[in-house]
C-alpha positions in Angstrom: -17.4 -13.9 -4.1 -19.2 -17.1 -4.0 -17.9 -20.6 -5.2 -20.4 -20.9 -7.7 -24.2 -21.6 -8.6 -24.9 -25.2 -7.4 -27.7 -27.1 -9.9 -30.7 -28.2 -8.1 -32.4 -31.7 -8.4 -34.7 -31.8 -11.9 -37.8 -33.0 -12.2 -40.9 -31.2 -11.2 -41.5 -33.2 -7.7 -38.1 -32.8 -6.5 -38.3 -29.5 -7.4 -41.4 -28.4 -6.0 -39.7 -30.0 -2.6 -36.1 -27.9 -3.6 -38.4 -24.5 -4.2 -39.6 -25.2 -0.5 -36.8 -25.6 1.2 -35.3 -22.4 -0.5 -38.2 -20.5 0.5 -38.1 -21.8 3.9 -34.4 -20.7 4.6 -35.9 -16.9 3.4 -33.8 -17.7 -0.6 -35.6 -15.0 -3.0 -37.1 -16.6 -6.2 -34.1 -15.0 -8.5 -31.7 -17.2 -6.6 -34.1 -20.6 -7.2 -33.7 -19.4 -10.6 -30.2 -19.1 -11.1 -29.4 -22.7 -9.1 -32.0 -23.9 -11.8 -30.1 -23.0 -15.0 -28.7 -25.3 -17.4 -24.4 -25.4 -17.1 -24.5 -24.2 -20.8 -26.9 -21.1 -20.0 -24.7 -20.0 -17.2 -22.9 -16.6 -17.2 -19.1 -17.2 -18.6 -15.9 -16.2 -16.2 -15.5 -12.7 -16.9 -11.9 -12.2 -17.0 -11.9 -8.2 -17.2 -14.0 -7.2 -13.7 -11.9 -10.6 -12.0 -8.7 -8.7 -12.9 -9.8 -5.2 -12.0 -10.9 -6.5 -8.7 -7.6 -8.2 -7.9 -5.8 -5.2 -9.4 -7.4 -3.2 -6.5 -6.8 -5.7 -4.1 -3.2 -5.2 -5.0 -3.0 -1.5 -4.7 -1.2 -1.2 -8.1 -0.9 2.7 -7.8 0.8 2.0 -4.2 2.5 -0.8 -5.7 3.9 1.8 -8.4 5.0 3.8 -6.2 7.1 0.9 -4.1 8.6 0.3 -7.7 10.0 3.6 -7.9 11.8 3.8 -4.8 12.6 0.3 -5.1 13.8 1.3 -8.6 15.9 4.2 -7.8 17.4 2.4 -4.4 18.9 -0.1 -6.7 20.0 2.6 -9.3 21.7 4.3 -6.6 22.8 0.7 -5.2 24.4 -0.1 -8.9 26.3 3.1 -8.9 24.3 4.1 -12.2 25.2 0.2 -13.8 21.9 -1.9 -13.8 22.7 -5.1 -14.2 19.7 -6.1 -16.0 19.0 -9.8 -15.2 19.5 -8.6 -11.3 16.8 -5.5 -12.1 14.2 -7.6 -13.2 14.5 -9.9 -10.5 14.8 -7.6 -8.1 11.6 -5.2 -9.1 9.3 -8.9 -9.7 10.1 -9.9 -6.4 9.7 -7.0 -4.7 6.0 -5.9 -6.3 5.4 -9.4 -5.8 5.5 -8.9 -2.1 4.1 -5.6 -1.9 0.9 -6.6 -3.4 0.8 -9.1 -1.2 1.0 -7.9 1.6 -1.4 -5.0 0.2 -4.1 -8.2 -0.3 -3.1 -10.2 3.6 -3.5 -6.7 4.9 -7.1 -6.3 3.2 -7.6 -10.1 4.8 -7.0 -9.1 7.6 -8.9 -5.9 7.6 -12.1 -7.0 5.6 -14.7 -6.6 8.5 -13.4 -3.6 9.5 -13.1 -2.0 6.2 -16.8 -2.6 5.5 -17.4 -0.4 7.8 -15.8 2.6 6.3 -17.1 4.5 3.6 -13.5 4.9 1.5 -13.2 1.2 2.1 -16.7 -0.2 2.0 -16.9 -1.1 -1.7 -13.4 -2.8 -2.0 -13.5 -6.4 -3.3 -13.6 -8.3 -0.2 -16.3 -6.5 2.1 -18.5 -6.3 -1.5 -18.2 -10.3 -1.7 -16.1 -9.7 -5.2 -13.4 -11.4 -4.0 -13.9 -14.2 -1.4 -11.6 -14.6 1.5 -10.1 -18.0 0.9 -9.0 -16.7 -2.6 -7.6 -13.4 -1.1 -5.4 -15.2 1.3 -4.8 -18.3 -1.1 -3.6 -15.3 -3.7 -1.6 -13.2 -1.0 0.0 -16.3 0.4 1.4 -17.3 -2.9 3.1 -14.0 -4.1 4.9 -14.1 -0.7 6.3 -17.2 -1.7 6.9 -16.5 -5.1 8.5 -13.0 -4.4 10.7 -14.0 -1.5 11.8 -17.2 -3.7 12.8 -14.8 -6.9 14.3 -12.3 -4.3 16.6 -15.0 -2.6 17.3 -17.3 -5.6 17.6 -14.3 -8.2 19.1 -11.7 -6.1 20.5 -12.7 -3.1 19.3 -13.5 0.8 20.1 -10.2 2.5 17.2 -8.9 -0.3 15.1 -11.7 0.7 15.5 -10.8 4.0 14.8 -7.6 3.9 11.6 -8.1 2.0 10.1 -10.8 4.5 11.0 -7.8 7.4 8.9 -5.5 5.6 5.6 -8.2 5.1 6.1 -9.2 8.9 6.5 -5.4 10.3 3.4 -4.3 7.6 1.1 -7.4 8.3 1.8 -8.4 12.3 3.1 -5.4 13.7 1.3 -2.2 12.2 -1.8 -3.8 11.2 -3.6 -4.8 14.6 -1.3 -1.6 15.8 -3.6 0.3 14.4 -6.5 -0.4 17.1 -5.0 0.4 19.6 -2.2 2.9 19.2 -1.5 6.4 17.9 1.9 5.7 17.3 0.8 3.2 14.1 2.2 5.6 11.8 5.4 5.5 13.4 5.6 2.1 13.1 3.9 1.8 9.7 6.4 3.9 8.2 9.7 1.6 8.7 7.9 -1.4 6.1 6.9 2.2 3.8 10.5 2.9 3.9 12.3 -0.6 3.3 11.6 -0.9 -0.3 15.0 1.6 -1.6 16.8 0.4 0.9 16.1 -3.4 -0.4 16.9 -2.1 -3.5 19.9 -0.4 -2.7 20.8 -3.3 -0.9 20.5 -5.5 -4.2 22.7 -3.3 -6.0 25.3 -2.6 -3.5 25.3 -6.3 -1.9 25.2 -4.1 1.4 24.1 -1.2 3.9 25.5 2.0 3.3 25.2 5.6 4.0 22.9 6.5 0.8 21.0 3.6 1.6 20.0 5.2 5.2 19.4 8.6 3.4 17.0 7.1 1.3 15.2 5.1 3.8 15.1 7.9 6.3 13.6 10.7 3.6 11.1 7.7 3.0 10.8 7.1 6.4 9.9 11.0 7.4 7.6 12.1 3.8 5.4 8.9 5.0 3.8 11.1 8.3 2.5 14.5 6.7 1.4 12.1 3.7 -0.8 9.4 5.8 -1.5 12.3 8.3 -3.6 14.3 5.8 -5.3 11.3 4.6 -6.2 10.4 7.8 -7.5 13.8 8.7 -9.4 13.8 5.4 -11.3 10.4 6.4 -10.7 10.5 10.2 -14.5 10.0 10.9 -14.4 6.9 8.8 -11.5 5.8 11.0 -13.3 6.5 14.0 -16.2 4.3 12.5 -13.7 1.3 11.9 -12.0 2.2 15.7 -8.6 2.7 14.0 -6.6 4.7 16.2 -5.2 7.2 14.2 -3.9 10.6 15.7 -6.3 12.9 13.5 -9.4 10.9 15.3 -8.5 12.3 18.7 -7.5 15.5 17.8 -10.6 17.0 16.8 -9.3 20.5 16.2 -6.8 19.4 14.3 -4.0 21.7 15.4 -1.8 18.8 17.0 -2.3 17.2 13.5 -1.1 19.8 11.6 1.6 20.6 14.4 3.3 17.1 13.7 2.9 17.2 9.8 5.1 20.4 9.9 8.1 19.4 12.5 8.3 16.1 10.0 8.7 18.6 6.9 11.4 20.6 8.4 12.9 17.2 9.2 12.7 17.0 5.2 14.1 19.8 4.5 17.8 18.9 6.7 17.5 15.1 6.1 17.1 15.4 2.3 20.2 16.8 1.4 22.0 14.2 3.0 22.9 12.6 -0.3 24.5 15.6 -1.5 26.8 15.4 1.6 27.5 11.9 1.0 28.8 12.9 -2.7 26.2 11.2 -4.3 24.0 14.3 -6.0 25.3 17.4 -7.0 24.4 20.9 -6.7 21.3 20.7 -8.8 19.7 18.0 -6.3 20.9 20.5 -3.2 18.9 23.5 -4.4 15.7 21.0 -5.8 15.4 19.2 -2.5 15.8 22.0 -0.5 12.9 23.8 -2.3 10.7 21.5 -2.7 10.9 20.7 1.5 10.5 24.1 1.8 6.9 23.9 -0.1 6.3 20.6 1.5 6.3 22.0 5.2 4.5 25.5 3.7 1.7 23.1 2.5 2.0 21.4 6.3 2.2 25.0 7.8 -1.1 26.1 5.9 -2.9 23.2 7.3 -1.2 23.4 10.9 -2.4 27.1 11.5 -6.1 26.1 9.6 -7.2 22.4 9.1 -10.0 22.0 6.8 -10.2 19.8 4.1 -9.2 21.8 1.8 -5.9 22.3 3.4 -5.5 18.7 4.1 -6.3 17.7 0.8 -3.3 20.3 -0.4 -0.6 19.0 2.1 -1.8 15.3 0.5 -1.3 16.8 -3.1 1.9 18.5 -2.2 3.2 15.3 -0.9 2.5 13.0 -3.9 4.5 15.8 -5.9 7.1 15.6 -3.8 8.6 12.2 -3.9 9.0 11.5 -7.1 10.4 14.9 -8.2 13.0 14.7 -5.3 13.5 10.9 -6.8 14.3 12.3 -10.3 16.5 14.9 -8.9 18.3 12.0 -7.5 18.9 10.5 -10.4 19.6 13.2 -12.9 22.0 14.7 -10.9 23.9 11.6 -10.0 27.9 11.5 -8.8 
């Protein structure tokens, strides 16, 4: 997004002498004409498309979804008893740094992202957004969320949070030109979020606090997987190094997304075995990881988009029924 329109020099010699200089740098006539406008006949800030942009920038439906687990960590953290003061801090400060480091991570990834179709039209590589605003924007969330986190909630929160910007931004990020294994690694930031909230209720680790990172941790491969295998030409195009780009078949793909599932399916029930979900969470988690790796077994034994795009659907179903599960049938 450009700074703005600059006004040329007035009078008709000086700009005769501005129109050829503009024409000599290869300017088109529209743009002499623009620069030429009267402050008063200039277009007005348009507050609507600014804050649609930056709303994509900020991946709010990812950033929703960091909410939720960050949400239910803490419920789970609080032993059902939200403090409320502590909630609100806690979910501000943790969006807060999610969508930032959804906006450094488009920073960073602006050249390449123009590149890809999916990506080509997002607010930095369109010019929408410029790039000193971006990082300007991203830098101050981080400081803003990590200052509500430590002064509202406490530093281990704090702590946490800054882990999962640094892993996200410095570790998975350039990861993912060169390695395979960037899934892997982008799935321990993916899965910090209920464990910082868990952490903010509980003041500490504990057991349910692993549980939930770990099924975080495992739903994140056959999720990203699938999109990957979706778009994996696009990714190719950019040079990302995702596994679907080298596995043309797709059997390997699918192969992986599976063993991850059935992970699901014993990893899952875990808080039932800790005491902390009853009977009713048991039977829901254990079908619904059942479905989860049928969806993965479907695209394992024929990957099309069409199967791909089916795993992807049955994994955002997933989550956030196992997450209500959770909750509902508390202990």
């Amino acid at each position: 997004m450009d700074a703005g329109l600059c006004l040329v020099a007035i009078g008709s010699g000086s700009a005769s002498r501005e129109f050829d200089h503009w024409q000599d740098s290869g300017q088109s006539s529209l743009t002499i004409m623009e620069t030429a406008l009267p402050i008063s006949a200039r277009p007005a800030f348009q507050w609507r498309p600014w804050l649609q942009d930056w709303s994509e920038l900020c991946k709010l439906r990812l950033t929703s979804l960091v909410l939720l687990t960050t949400l239910v960590g803490l419920y789970c953290g609080s032993a059902g008893r939200l403090d409320p003061w502590r909630t609100v801090f806690t979910l501000v400060g943790t969006v807060l740094v999610a969508a930032a480091a959804a906006v450094l991570n488009e920073w960073l990834e602006r050249d390449l992202d123009a590149k890809m179709e999916r990506t080509a039209q997002r607010p930095l590589p369109t010019g929408r957004v410029s790039p000193d605003e971006a990082l300007l924007g991203g830098a101050l969330m981080t400081a803003v969320g990590l200052g509500i986190l430590y002064i509202g909630v406490h530093a281990p929160a704090a702590f946490l949070a800054a882990c999962t910007l640094a892993l996200y931004l410095f570790v998975y990020t350039p990861m993912k030109k060169w390695s395979v294994l960037n899934t892997l690694v982008g799935a321990v930031p993916g899965a910090i979020p209920p464990l910082l909230g868990f952490v903010a209720g509980r003041g500490r680790i504990g057991g349910e606090g692993w549980a939930l990172f770990a099924i975080l941790f495992l739903w994140q491969i056959p999720h990203f997987l699938a999109i990957a295998w979706r778009h994996r030409e696009d990714y190719r195009r950019a040079g990302f190094r995702m596994l679907p780009c080298s596995d043309e078949k797709g059997r390997v793909t699918g192969m992986v997304s599976t063993l991850y599932c059935l992970a699901l399916v014993v990893v899952a029930v875990w808080p039932f075995y800790l005491g902390a979900a009853g009977f009713w969470y048991l039977a829901g988690s254990v079908l619904l990881s059942l479905g989860f790796t049928l969806g993965a077994g479907q695209f394992a034994l024929c990957p099309t988009q069409a199967t791909a795009r089916n795993l992807f659907l049955a994994s955002i179903a997933y989550l956030p029924i196992l997450l209500i599960l959770l909750v509902v049938d508390r202990r």
